[in-house]
C-alpha positions as protocol buffer text, in pm:
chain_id: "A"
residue {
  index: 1
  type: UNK
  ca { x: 9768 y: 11899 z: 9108 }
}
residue {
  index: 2
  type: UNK
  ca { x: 9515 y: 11854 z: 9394 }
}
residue {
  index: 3
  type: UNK
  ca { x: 9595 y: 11996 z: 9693 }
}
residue {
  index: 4
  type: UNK
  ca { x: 9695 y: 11763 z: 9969 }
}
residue {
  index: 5
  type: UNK
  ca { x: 9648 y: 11713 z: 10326 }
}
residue {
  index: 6
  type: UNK
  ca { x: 9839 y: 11609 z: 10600 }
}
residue {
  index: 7
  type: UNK
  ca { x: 9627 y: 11313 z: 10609 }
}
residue {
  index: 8
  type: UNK
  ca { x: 9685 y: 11196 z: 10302 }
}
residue {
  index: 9
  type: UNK
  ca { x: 10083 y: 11175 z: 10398 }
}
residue {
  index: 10
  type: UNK
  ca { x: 10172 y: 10869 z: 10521 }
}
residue {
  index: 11
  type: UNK
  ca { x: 10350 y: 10730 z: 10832 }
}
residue {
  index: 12
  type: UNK
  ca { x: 10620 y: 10597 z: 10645 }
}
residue {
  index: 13
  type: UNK
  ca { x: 10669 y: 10659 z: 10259 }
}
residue {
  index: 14
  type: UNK
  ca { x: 10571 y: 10919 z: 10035 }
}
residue {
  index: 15
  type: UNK
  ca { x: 10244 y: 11022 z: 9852 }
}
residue {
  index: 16
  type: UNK
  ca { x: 10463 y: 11194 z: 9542 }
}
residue {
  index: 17
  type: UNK
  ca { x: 10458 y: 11006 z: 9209 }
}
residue {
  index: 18
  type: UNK
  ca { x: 10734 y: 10756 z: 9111 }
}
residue {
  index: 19
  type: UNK
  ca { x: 10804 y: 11029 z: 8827 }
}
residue {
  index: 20
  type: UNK
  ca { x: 10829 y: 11321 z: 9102 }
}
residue {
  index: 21
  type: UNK
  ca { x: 11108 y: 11077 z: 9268 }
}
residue {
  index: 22
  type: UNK
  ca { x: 11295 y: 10984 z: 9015 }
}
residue {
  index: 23
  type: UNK
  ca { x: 11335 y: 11320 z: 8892 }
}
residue {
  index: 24
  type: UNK
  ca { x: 11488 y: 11435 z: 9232 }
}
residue {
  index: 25
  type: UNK
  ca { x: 11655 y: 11135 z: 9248 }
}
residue {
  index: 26
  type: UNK
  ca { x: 11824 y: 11234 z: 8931 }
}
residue {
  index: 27
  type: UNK
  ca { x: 11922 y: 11587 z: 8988 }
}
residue {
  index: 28
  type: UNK
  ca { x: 12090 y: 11495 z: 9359 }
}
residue {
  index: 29
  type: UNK
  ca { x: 12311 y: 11221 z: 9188 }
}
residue {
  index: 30
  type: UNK
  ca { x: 12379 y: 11477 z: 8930 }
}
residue {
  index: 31
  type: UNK
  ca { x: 12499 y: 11723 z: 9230 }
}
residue {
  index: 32
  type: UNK
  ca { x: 12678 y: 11495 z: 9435 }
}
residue {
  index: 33
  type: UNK
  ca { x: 12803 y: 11181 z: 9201 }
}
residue {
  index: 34
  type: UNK
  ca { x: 13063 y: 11072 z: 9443 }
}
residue {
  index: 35
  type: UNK
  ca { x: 12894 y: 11042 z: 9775 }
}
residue {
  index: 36
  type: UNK
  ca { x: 12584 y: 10753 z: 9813 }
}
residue {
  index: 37
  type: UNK
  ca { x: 12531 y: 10823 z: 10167 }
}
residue {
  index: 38
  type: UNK
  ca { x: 12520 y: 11225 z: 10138 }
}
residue {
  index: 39
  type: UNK
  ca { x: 12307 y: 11164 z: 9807 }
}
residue {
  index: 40
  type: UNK
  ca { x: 12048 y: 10959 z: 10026 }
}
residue {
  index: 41
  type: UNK
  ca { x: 11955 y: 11256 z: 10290 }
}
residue {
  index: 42
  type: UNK
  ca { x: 11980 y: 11498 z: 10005 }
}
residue {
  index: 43
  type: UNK
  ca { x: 11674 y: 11307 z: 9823 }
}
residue {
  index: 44
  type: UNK
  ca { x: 11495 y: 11248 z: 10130 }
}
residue {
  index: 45
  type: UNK
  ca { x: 11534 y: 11615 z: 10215 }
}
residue {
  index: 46
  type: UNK
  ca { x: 11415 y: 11709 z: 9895 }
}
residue {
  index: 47
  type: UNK
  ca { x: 11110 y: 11468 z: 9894 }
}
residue {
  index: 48
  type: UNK
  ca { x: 11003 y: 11602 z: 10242 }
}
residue {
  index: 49
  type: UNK
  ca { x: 11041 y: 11939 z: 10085 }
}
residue {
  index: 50
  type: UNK
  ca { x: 10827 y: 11859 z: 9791 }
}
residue {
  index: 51
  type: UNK
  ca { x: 10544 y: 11681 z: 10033 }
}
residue {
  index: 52
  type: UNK
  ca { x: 10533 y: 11999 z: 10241 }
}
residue {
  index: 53
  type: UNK
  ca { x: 10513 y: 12247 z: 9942 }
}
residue {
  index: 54
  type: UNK
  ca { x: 10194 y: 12012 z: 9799 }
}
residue {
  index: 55
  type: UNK
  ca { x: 10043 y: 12038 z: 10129 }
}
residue {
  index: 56
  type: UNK
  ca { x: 10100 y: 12389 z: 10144 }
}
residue {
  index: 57
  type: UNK
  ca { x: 10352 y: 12448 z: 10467 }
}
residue {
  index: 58
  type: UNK
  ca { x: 10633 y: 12566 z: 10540 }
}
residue {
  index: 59
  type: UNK
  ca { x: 10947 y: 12285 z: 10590 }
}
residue {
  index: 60
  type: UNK
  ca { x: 10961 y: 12310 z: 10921 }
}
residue {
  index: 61
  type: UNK
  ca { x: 10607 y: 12267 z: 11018 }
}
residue {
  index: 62
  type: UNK
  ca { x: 10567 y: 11981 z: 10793 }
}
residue {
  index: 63
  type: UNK
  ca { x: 10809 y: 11852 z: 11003 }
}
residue {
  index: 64
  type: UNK
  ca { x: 10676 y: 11889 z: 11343 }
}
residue {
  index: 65
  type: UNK
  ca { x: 10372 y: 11773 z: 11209 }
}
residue {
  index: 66
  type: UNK
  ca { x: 10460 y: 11423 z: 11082 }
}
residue {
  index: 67
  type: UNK
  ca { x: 10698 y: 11379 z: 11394 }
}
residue {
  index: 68
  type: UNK
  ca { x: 10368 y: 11426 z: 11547 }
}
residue {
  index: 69
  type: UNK
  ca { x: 10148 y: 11199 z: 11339 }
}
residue {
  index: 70
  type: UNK
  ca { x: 10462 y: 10903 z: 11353 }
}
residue {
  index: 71
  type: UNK
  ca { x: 10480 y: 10957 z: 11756 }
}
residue {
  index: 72
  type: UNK
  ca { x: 10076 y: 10939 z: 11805 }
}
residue {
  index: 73
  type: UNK
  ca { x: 10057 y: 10624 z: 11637 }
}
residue {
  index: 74
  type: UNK
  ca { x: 10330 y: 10406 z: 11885 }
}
């Protein structure tokens, strides 16, 4: 796996493989099978958390930093 940037994560969208979603697509309908709506944040949770761990932050600051990068470009 190459390591990534936070310029190769785009302003809307993800940069993980179709593969790398599906499987945590999966495993969050296997946890929650009842509930669409909590199964949606769960996966986009989880593919935020994925994004930050290939660009090699921590959660939180891979969050500041693509607030950032979304608010610079209005």
């Amino acid at each position: 796996m190459n390591q990534k940037t936070m310029a190769d994560v785009p302003i809307s969208g993800t940069f993980l493989l179709p593969a790398e979603i599906e499987a945590i697509t999966q495993a969050v309908e296997h946890e929650i099978p009842t509930d669409p709506a909590l199964q949606a944040i769960y996966i986009a949770r989880r593919i935020m958390r994925k994004e930050a761990e290939q660009v090699g932050i921590d959660y939180p600051s891979y969050l500041s930093q693509l607030t950032a990068k979304r608010m610079a470009t209005r």
